[in-house]
C-alpha positions as CSV (number, residue, x, y, z in Angstrom):
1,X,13.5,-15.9,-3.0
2,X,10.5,-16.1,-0.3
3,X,13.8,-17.4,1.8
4,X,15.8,-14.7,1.1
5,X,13.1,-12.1,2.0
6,X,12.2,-14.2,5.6
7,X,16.3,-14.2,6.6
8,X,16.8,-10.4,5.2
9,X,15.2,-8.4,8.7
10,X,17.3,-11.3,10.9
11,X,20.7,-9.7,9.4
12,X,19.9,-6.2,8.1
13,X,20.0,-4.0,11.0
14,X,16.9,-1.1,9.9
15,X,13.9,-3.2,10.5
16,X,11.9,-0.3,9.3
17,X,13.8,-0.1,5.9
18,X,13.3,-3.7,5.8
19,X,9.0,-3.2,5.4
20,X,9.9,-0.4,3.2
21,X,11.9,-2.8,1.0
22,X,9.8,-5.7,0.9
23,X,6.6,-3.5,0.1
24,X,8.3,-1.3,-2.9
25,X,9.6,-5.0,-3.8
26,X,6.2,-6.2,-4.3
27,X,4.9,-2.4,-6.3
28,X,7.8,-3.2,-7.9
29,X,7.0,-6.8,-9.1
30,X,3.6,-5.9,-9.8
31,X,4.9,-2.5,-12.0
32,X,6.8,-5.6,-13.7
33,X,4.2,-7.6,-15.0
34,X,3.5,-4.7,-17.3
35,X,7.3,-3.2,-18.1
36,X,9.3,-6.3,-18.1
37,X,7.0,-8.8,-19.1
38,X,4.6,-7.2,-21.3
39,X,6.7,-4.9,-22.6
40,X,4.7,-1.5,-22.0
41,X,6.2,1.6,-20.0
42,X,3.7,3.1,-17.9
43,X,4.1,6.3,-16.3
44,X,0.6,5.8,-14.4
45,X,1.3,2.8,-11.9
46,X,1.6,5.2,-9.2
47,X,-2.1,5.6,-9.3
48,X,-2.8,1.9,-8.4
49,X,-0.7,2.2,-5.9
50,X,-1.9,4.6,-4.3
51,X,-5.6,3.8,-5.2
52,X,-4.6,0.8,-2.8
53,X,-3.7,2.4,0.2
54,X,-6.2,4.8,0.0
55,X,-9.0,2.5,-0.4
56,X,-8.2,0.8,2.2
57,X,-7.2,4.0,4.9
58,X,-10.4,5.5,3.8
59,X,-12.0,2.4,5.1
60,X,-10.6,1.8,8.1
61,X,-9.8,5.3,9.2
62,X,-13.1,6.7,8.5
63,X,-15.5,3.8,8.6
64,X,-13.9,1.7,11.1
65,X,-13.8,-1.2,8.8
66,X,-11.9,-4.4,9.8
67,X,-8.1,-4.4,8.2
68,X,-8.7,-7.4,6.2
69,X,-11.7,-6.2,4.2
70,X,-10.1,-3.2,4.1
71,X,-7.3,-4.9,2.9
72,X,-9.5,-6.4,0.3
73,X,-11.2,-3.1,-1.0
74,X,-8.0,-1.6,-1.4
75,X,-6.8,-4.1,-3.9
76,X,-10.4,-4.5,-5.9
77,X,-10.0,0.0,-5.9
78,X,-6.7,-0.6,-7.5
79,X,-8.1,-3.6,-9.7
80,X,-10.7,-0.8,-11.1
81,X,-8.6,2.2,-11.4
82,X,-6.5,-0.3,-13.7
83,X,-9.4,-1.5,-15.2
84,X,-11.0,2.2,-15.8
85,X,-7.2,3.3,-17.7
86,X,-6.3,0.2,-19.5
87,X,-9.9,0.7,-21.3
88,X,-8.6,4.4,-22.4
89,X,-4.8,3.6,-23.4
90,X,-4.8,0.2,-23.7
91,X,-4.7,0.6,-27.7
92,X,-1.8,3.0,-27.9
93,X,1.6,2.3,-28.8
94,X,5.2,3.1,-27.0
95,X,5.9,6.5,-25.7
96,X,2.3,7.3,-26.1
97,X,0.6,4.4,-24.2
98,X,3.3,6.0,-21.1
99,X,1.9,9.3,-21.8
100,X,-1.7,8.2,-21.9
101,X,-1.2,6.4,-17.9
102,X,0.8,9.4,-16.8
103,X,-2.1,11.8,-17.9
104,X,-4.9,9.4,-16.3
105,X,-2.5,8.6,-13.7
106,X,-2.8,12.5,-12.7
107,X,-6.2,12.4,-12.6
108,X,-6.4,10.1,-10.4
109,X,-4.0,12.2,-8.1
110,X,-6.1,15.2,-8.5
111,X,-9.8,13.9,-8.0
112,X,-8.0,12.7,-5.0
113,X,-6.4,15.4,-4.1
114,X,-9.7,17.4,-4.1
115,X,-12.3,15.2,-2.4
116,X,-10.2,16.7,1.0
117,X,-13.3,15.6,3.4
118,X,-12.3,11.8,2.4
119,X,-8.8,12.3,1.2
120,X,-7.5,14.9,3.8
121,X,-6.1,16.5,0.3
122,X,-2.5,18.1,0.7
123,X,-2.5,17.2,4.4
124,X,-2.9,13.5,3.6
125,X,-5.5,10.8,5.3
126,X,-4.4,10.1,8.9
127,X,-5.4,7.4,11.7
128,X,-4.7,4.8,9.8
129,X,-3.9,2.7,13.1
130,X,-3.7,-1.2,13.0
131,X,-1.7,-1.5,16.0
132,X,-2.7,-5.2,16.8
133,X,-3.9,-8.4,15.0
134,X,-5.6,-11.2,16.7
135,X,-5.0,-14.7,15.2
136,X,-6.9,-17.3,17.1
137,X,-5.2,-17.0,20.5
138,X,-2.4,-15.4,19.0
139,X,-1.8,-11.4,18.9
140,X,0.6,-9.9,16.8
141,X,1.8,-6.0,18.1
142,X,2.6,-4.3,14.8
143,X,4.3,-1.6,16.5
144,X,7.1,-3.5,16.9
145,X,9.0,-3.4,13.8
146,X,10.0,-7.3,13.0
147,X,6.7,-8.6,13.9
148,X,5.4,-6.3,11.5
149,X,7.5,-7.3,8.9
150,X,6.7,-11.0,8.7
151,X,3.0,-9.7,9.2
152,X,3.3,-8.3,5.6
153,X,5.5,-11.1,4.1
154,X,2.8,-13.7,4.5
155,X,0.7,-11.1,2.6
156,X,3.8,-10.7,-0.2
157,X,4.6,-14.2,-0.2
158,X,1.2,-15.0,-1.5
159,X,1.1,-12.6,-3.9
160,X,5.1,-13.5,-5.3
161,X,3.2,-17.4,-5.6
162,X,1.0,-15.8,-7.4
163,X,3.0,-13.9,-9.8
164,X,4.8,-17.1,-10.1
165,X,2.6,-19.3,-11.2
166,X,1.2,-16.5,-13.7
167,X,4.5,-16.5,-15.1
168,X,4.6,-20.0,-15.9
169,X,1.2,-20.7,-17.1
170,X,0.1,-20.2,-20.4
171,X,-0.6,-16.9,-20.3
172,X,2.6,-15.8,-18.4
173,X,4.3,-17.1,-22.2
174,X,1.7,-14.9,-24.1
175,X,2.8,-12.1,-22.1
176,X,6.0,-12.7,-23.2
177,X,5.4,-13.3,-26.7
178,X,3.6,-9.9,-26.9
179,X,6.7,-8.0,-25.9
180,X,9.0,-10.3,-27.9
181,X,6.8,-9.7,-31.4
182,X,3.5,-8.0,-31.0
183,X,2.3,-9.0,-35.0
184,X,3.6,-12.3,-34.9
185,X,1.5,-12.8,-31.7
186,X,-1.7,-11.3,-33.5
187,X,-1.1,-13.8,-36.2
188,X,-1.4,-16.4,-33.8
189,X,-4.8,-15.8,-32.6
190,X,-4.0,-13.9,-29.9
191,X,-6.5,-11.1,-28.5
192,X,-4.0,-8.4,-27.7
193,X,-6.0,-5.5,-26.6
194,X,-8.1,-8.5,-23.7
195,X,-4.4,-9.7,-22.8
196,X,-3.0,-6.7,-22.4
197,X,-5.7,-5.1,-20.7
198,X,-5.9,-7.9,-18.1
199,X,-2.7,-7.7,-17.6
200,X,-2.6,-4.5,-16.8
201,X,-5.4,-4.8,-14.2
202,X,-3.4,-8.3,-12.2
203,X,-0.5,-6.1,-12.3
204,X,-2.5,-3.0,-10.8
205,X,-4.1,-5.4,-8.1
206,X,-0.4,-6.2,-7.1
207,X,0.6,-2.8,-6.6
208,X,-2.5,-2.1,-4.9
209,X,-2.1,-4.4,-2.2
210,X,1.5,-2.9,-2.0
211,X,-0.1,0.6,-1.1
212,X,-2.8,-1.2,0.9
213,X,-0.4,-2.7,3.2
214,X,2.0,0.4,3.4
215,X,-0.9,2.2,4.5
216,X,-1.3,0.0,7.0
217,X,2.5,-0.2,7.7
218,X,3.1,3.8,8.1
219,X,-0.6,4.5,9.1
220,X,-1.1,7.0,7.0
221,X,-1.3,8.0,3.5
222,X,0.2,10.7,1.6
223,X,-1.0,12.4,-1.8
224,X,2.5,11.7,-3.1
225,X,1.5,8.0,-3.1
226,X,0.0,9.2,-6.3
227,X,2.2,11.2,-7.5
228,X,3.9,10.8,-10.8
229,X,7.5,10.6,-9.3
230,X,5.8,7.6,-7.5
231,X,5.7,6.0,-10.6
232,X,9.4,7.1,-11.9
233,X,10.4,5.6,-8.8
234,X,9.4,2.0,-8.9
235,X,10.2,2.3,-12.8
236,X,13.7,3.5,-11.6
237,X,13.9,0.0,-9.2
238,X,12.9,-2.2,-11.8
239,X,15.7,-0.9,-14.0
240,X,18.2,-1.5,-11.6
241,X,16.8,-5.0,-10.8
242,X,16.5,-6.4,-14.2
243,X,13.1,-5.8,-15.9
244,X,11.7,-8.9,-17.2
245,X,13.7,-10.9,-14.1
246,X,11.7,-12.6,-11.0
247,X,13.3,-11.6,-7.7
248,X,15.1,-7.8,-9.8
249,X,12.3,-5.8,-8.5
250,X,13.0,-6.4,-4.6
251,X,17.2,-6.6,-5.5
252,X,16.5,-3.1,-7.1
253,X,14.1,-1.6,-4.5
254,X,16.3,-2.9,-1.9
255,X,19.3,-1.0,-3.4
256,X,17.5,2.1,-4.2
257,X,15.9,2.5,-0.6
258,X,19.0,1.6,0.9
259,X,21.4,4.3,-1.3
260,X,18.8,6.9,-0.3
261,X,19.0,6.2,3.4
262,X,22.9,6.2,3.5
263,X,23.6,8.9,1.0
264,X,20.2,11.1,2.9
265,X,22.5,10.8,6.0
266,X,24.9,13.0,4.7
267,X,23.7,15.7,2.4
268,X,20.4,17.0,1.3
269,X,21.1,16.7,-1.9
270,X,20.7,12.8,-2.3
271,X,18.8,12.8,-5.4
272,X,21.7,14.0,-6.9
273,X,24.4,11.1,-5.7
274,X,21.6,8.6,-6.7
275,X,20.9,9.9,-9.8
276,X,24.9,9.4,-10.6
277,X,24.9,6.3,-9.1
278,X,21.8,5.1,-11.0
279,X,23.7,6.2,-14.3
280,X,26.7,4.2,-13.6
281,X,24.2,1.1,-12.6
282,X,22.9,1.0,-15.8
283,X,26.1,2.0,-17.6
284,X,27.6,-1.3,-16.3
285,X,24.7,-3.2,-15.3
286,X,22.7,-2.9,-19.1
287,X,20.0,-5.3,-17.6
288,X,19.7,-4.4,-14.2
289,X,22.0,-5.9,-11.4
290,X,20.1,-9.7,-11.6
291,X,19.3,-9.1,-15.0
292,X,23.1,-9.0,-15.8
293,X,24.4,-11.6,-13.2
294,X,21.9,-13.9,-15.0
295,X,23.5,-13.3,-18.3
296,X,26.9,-13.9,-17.6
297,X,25.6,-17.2,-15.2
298,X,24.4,-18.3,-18.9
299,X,27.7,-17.7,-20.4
């Protein structure tokens, strides 16, 4: 996969759409580890995302903090906000445990929203400029768009290892078994509240280092980041992925960024050609588009 995503800006011609993809890949593999794995819809994960990149704008727009602490308290702010709603919700059940993240999710986006003399509110937080990086001897220019690019994929790459060798440990099969059977699981011995709870905060660290570095990446940071159609959004590129498949999230937020930049070219009303093209995705794609192909490589 970490191949496919290093050859992907050497024959796709939109290098900006490229960043774009690979960061909503990795909010989308993080808003995963909760909906396909774990088996809990969340309506909220907008709020870790965008707890990222404003934790770390805030710090280096305001404070003149270096990127990669920056980087760092972006990720621990997104770690807490997870941390903080998983407490509150973390015991509910189905459609009400997506209600519960949606409702904290907005309050999030409105205590936000008001603190405007750190946030910028409505208007946004601007100056969010990390326009070189100096590695040893080397110095990277981010504003040119590949260099950029392979600047966040060492970042992604680490956290897709990650993710990887979550999956395959232990507790990457307990995930699993929760979703699978949630009382055979607690018969086990299996502390389901701590599990989920903890998964709910590694998977809110993962799509705070996905705001984090689209902060960086766009230098700035909008209030929509938080928004709740944030959330429907990556929940709308897992689907078409494959929830509960490894490399779905970037296959689905690669197709869904890439339908709204061709279809946006033509009409103003794109959300309504997506939304029809989503509908016939899932109509003949059940289990996402590498959920499906997966299947029928089984057959």
């Amino acid at each position: 996969m970490l191949a496919l995503l290093a050859a992907f800006p050497l024959v796709f011609p939109f290098h900006s759409l490229a960043i774009n993809i690979l960061l909503f890949g990795l909010f989308a593999a993080g808003y995963n580890l909760t909906f396909g794995y774990t088996g809990k819809l969340s309506f909220g994960h907008a709020a870790f995302f965008g707890g990222g990149a404003y934790g770390c704008g805030i710090l280096i727009s305001q404070y003149g903090v270096a990127w990669p602490l920056a980087l760092v308290f972006g990720v621990a702010l997104a770690g807490l906000i997870a941390l903080l709603m998983g407490m509150l919700a973390i015991r509910t059940r189905g459609i009400y445990f997506a209600m519960v993240t949606l409702a904290l999710a907005q309050c999030v986006y409105f205590l936000f929203f008001h603190a405007t003399s750190i946030t910028g509110g409505d208007n946004g937080l601007r100056g969010v400029n990390v326009n070189t990086v100096q590695l040893g001897l080397v110095t990277l220019d981010l504003l040119k768009p590949l260099v950029k690019y392979y600047f966040m994929l060492c970042f992604v790459a680490i956290a897709v290892w990650l993710i990887d060798r979550l999956l395959n440990s232990p507790f990457g099969s307990i995930l699993e078994a929760l979703r699978e059977n949630e009382n055979r699981a607690r018969a086990c011995g299996i502390n389901i509240e701590r599990t989920r709870l903890l998964s709910l905060v590694i998977s809110g660290m993962v799509c705070g280092l996905a705001g984090a570095l689209n902060a960086i990446n766009l230098s700035t940071v909008s209030i929509d980041s938080l928004s709740y159609h944030t959330s429907g959004q990556v929940m709308m590129m897992t689907l078409l992925g494959g929830m509960g498949t490894f490399f779905g999230p970037f296959l689905g937020a690669g197709m869904f960024l890439a339908i709204e930049h061709i279809v946006t070219g033509f009409t103003e009303r794109w959300q309504l050609i997506v939304g029809v093209i989503f509908i016939l995705l899932v109509l003949f794609f059940p289990k996402g588009i590498w959920g499906t192909v997966l299947a029928w490589y089984k057959k």
